[in-house]
C-alpha positions in Angstrom: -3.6 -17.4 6.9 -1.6 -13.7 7.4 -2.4 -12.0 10.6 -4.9 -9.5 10.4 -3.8 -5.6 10.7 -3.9 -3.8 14.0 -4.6 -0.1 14.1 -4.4 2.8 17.1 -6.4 5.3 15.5 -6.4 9.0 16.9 -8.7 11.8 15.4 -8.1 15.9 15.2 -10.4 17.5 13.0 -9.0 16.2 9.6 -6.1 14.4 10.7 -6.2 10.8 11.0 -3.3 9.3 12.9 -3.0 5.8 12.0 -0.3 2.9 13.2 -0.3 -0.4 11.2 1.6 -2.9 13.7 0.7 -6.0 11.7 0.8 -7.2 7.9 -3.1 -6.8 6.6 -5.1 -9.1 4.6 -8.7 -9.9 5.6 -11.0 -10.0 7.9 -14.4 -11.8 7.8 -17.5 -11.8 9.4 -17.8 -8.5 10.6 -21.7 -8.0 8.6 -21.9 -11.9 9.9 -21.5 -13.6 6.3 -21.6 -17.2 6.9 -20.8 -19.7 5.1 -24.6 -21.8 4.8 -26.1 -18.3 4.3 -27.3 -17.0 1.4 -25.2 -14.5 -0.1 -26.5 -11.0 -0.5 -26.9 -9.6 -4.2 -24.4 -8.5 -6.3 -24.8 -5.2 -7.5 -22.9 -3.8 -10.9 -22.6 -0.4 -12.0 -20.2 -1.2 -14.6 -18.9 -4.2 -17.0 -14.9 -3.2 -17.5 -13.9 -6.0 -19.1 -14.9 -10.0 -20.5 -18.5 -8.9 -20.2 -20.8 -11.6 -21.2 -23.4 -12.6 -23.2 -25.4 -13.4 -20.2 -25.5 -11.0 -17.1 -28.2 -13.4 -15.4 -25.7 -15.0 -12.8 -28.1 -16.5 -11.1 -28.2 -20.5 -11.3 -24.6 -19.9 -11.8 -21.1 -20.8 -10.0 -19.8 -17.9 -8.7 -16.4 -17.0 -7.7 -16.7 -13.4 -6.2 -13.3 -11.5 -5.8 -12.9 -8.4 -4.1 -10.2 -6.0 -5.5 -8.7 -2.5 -6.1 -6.2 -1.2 -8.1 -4.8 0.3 -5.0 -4.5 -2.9 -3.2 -0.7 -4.7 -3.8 -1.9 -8.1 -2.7 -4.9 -8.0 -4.9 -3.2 -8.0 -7.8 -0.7 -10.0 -6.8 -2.7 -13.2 -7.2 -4.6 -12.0 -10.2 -2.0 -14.8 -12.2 -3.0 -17.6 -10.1 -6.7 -16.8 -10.4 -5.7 -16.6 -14.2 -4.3 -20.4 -13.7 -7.6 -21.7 -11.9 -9.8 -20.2 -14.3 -8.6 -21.6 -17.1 -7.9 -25.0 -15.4 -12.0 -25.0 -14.9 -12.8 -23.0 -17.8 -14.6 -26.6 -19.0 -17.6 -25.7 -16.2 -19.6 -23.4 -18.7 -21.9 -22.6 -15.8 -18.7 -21.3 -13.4 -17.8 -17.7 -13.8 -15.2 -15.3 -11.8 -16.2 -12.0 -11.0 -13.5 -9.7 -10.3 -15.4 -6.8 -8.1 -14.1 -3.2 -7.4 -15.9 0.0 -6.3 -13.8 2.5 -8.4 -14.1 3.8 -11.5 -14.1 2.3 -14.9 -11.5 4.6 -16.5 -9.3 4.1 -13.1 -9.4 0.4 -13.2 -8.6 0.2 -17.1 -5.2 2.4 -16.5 -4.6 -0.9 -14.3 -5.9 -3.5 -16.5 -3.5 -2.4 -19.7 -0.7 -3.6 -17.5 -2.1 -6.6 -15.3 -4.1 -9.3 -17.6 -7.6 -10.6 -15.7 -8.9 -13.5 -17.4 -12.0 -13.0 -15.3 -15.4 -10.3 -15.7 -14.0 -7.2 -14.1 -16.9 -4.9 -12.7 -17.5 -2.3 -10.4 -20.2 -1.4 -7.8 -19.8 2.8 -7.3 -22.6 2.3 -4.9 -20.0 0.1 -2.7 -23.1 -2.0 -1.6 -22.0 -5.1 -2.9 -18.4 -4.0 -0.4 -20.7 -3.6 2.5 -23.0 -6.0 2.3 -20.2 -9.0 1.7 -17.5 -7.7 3.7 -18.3 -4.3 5.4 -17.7 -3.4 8.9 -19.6 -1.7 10.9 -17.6 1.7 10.3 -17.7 1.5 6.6 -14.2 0.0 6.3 -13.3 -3.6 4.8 -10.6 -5.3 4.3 -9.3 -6.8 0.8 -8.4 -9.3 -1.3 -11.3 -11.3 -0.2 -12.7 -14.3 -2.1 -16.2 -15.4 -1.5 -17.8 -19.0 -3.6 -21.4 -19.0 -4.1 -23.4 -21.9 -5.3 -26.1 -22.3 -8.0 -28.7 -21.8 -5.1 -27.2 -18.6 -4.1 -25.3 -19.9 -1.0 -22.3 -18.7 0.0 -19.9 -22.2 0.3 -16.7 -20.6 1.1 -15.1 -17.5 2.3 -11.3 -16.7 2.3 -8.2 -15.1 0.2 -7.1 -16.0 -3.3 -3.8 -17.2 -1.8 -6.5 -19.7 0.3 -7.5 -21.2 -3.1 -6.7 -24.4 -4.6 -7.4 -26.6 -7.2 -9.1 -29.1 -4.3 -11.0 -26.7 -3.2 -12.5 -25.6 -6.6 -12.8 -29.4 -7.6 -15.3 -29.9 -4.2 -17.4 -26.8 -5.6 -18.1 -27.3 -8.6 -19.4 -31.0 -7.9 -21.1 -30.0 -4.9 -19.1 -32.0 -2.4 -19.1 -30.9 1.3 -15.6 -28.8 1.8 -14.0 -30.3 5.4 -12.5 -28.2 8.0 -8.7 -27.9 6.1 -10.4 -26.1 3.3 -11.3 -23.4 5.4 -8.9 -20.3 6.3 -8.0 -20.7 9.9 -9.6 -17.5 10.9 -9.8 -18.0 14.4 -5.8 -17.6 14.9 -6.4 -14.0 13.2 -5.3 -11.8 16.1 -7.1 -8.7 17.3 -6.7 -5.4 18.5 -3.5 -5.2 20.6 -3.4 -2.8 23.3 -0.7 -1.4 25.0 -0.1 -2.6 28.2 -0.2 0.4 31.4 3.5 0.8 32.7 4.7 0.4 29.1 6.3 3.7 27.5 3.3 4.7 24.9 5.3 6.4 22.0 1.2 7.0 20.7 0.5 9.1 24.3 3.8 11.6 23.2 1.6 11.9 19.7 -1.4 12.8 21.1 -0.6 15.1 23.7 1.4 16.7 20.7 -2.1 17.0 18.7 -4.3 17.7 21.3 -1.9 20.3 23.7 -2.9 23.8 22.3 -0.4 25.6 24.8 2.5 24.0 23.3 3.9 25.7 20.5 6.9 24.2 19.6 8.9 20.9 21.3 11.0 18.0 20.2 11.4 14.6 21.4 14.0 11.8 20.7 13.5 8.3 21.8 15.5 5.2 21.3 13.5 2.8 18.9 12.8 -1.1 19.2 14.4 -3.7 16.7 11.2 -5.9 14.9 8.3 -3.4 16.1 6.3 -1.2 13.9 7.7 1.7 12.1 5.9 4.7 10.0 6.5 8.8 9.0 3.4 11.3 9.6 4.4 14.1 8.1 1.6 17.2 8.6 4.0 20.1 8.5 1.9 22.0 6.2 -1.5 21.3 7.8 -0.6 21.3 11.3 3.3 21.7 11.8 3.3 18.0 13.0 6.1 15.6 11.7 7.1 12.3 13.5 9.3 9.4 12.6 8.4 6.3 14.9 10.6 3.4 15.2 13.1 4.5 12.1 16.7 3.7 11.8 18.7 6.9 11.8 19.3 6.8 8.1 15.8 6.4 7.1 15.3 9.8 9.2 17.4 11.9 7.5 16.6 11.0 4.2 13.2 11.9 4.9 14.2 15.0 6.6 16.6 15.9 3.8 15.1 14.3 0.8 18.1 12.7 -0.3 18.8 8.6 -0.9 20.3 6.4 1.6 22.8 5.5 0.0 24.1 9.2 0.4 24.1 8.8 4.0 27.2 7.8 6.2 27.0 7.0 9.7 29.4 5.6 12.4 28.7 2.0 13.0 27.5 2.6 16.1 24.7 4.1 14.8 23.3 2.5 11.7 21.8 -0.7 13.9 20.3 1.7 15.8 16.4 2.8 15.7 14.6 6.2 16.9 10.9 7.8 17.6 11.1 10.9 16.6 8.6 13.8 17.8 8.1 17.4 15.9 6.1 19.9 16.8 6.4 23.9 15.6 2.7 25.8 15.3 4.9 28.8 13.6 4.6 26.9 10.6 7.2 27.7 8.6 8.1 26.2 5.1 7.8 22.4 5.0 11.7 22.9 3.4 13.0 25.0 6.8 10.7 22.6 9.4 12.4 19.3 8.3 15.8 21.5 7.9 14.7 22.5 11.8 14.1 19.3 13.0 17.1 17.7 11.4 19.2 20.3 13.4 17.3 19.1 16.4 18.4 15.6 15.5 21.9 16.0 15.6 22.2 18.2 18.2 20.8 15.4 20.6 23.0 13.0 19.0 26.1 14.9 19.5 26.6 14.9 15.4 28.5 16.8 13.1 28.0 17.0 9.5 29.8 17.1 6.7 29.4 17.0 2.7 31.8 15.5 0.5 31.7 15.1 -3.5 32.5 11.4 -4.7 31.8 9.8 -8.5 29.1 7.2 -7.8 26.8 5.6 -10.1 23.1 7.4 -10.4 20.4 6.4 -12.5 18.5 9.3 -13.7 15.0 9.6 -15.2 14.2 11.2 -18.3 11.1 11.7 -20.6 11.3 10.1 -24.1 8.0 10.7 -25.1 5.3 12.6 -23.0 2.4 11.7 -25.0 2.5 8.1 -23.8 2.1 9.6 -20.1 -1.8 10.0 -18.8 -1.8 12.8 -16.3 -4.2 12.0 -13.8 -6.4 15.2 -13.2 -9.3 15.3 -10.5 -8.4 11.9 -8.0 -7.9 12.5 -4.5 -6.4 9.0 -3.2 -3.0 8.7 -3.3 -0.8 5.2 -3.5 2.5 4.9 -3.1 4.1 0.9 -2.6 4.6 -2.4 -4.0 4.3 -6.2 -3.7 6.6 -9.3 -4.3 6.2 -8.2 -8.4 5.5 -4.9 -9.0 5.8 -1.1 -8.0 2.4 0.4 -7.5 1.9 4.4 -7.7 -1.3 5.9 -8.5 -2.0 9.5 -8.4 1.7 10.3 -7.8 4.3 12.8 -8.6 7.6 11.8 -10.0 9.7 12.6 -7.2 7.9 10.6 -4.7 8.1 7.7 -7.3 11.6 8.4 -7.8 12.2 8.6 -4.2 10.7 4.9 -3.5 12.2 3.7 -6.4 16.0 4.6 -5.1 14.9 3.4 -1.6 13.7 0.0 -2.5 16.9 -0.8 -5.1 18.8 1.2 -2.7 20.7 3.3 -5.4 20.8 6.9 -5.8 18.3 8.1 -8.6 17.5 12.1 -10.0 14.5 13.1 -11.4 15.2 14.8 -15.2 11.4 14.5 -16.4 10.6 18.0 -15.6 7.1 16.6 -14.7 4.8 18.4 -12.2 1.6 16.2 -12.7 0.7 13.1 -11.4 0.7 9.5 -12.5 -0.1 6.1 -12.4 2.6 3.5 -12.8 2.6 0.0 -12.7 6.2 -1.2 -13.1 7.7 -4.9 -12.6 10.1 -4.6 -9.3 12.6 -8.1 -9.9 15.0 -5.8 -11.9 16.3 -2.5 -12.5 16.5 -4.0 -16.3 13.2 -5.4 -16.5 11.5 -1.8 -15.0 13.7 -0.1 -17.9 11.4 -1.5 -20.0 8.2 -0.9 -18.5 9.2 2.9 -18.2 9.8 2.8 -21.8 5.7 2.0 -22.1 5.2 5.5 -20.1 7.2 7.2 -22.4 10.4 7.7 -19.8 13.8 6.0 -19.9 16.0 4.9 -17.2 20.1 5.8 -17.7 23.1 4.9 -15.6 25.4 7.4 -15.0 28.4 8.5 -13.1 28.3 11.7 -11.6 29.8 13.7 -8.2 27.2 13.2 -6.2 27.1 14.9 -2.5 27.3 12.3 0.3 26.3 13.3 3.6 28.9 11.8 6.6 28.1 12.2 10.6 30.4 11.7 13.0 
């Protein structure tokens, strides 16, 4: 079972400071859903997709999976609950109910790209979220996978990577589950707090938000190998911007909005990891800030830097045709990441896509689209080839090239 997330939360008016020291997954009982219980109703808004004949679920099987299109890990095991649904697709009275709480035009941009074999519904009430696997805040935590029997009691509560043909096999004949079928939840861990004594990297970020004396400061801290790292970037908002825990070269291609791979370092340096701390209240342009606090950077490191032109290889995107792109107009969430198969970037501009794109193959890449808007992409990650072709379904193309590039060396 993967450790649950831990989160330091700190609150200013609209900002929301937020540091994720642990992979997430799940987390159960928080509205006290037991297994023995009976489950609460399930509430649909919307059929999306495999609607049936019947909608009268109960006296029926029911495996209940909680999803979003958002959510990397969710649709990462959408094949294997492909597999186990048609492995049990004999049980005529057994149905999977893929669940979300977004909408149906949303979840359909997903579903051209990732095949469910299951019903895919929403609830935009979120009741059936809450009342399954809500906390107390409003939060939950997702993928989540919940079987319910023909009485309406809920038999067994875990993830789809819990799920097994065993487990299935027990269910559908009615046969009690035993204690190894069950996620271990009580090695989840909780909340860590910080220990008193210990240098708190979160106390330097609050008394940067919550000091309304200080105008302008700068702090540089030396970083901790295997210990959570993350960018809050509020320049605009707040003329805020810190780098916790970040290898040097990861800082100043955020700070200059250039690859890595256009980075040299001594080799004294590239092991080695920083917190960074910015604050300026003059609020400049986001462009001079990180141009201010880059200065800042070397200058505490006793840096110089140069640029120098070489021919290096650069794959550049390009639009082939734009009416195959869907410009997303009116959405407020924005996701930017992947999983062990895919890229996943909804509401997004191209740079920023770009940008994660270079990072994660580690190659230098330039944005040719000319496109302002924003976009959802779901592109296969195992290749630079095999995303070449899933670009080509958005309309864009991928092209290797060899250019003078500027490379950016320290010493």
């Amino acid at each position: 079972m993967s450790m649950l997330k831990n989160i330091y939360f700190m609150k200013n008016k609209n900002f929301l400071f937020v540091i994720a020291l642990l992979v997430s997954t799940i987390a159960f009982g928080q509205n006290e859903l037991k297994v023995g219980y009976r489950a609460p109703n399930i509430n649909i808004t919307d059929y999306i997709l495999n609607t049936p004949i019947d909608k009268d679920f109960s006296n029926k099987l029911i495996l209940l999976e909680f999803w979003a299109t958002w959510c990397g890990p969710c649709l990462e095991e959408v094949p294997n609950l492909n597999i186990l649904q048609k492995k049990f697709e004999f049980k005529k009275d057994f149905v999977f109910i893929s669940i979300t709480d977004e909408k149906p035009d949303k979840v359909l941009r997903t579903l051209k790209r990732i095949p469910f074999n299951s019903i895919v519904v929403s609830d935009q009430t979120g009741k059936t979220f809450k009342n399954f696997i809500g906390d107390k805040d409003g939060s939950y935590s997702i993928p989540a996978t919940i079987l319910i029997d023909t009485k309406g009691i809920v038999k067994w509560i875990g993830t789809p990577h819990d799920l097994n043909d065993s487990i299935l096999e027990k269910f559908i004949n009615n046969k009690e589950l035993s204690g190894s079928d069950y996620p271990n939840i009580d090695e989840q861990s909780g909340p860590i707090f910080i220990k008193s004594g210990e240098e708190k990297i979160t106390d330097i970020a609050y008394k940067m938000i919550y000091d309304e004396a200080s105008m302008y400061s700068f702090t540089l801290l030396n970083g901790k190998k295997n210990e959570f790292s993350m960018n809050v970037n509020t320049l605009r908002e707040q003329g805020l911007y810190f780098d916790l825990n970040k290898n040097l070269i990861s800082i100043i291609s955020n700070l200059s909005n250039i690859s890595e791979s256009q980075i040299i370092l001594p080799e004294n340096l590239k092991e080695q990891n920083y917190s960074l701390f910015y604050k300026n209240k003059n609020f400049n342009t986001e462009k001079e800030s990180k141009q201010d606090v880059k200065m800042n950077l070397i200058k505490s490191l006793h840096l110089t830097e140069n640029v120098i032109l070489k021919k290096t290889d650069v794959y550049v995107f390009k639009v082939q045709n734009k009416n195959k792109l869907e410009e997303i107009i009116n959405e407020t969430e924005v996701k930017n990441g992947f999983n062990g198969t895919h890229f996943l970037f909804s509401n997004l501009g191209m740079d920023d896509a770009i940008k994660s794109i270079g990072l994660y193959y580690k190659v230098i890449v330039k944005n040719k689209t000319n496109l302002n808007g924003k976009y959802d992409f779901i592109l296969k990650n195992n290749s630079l080839e095999d995303m070449k072709k899933d670009l080509e379904i958005y309309g864009l193309s991928l092209e290797k090239l060899t250019e003078d590039i500027e490379f950016y060396k320290y010493e």
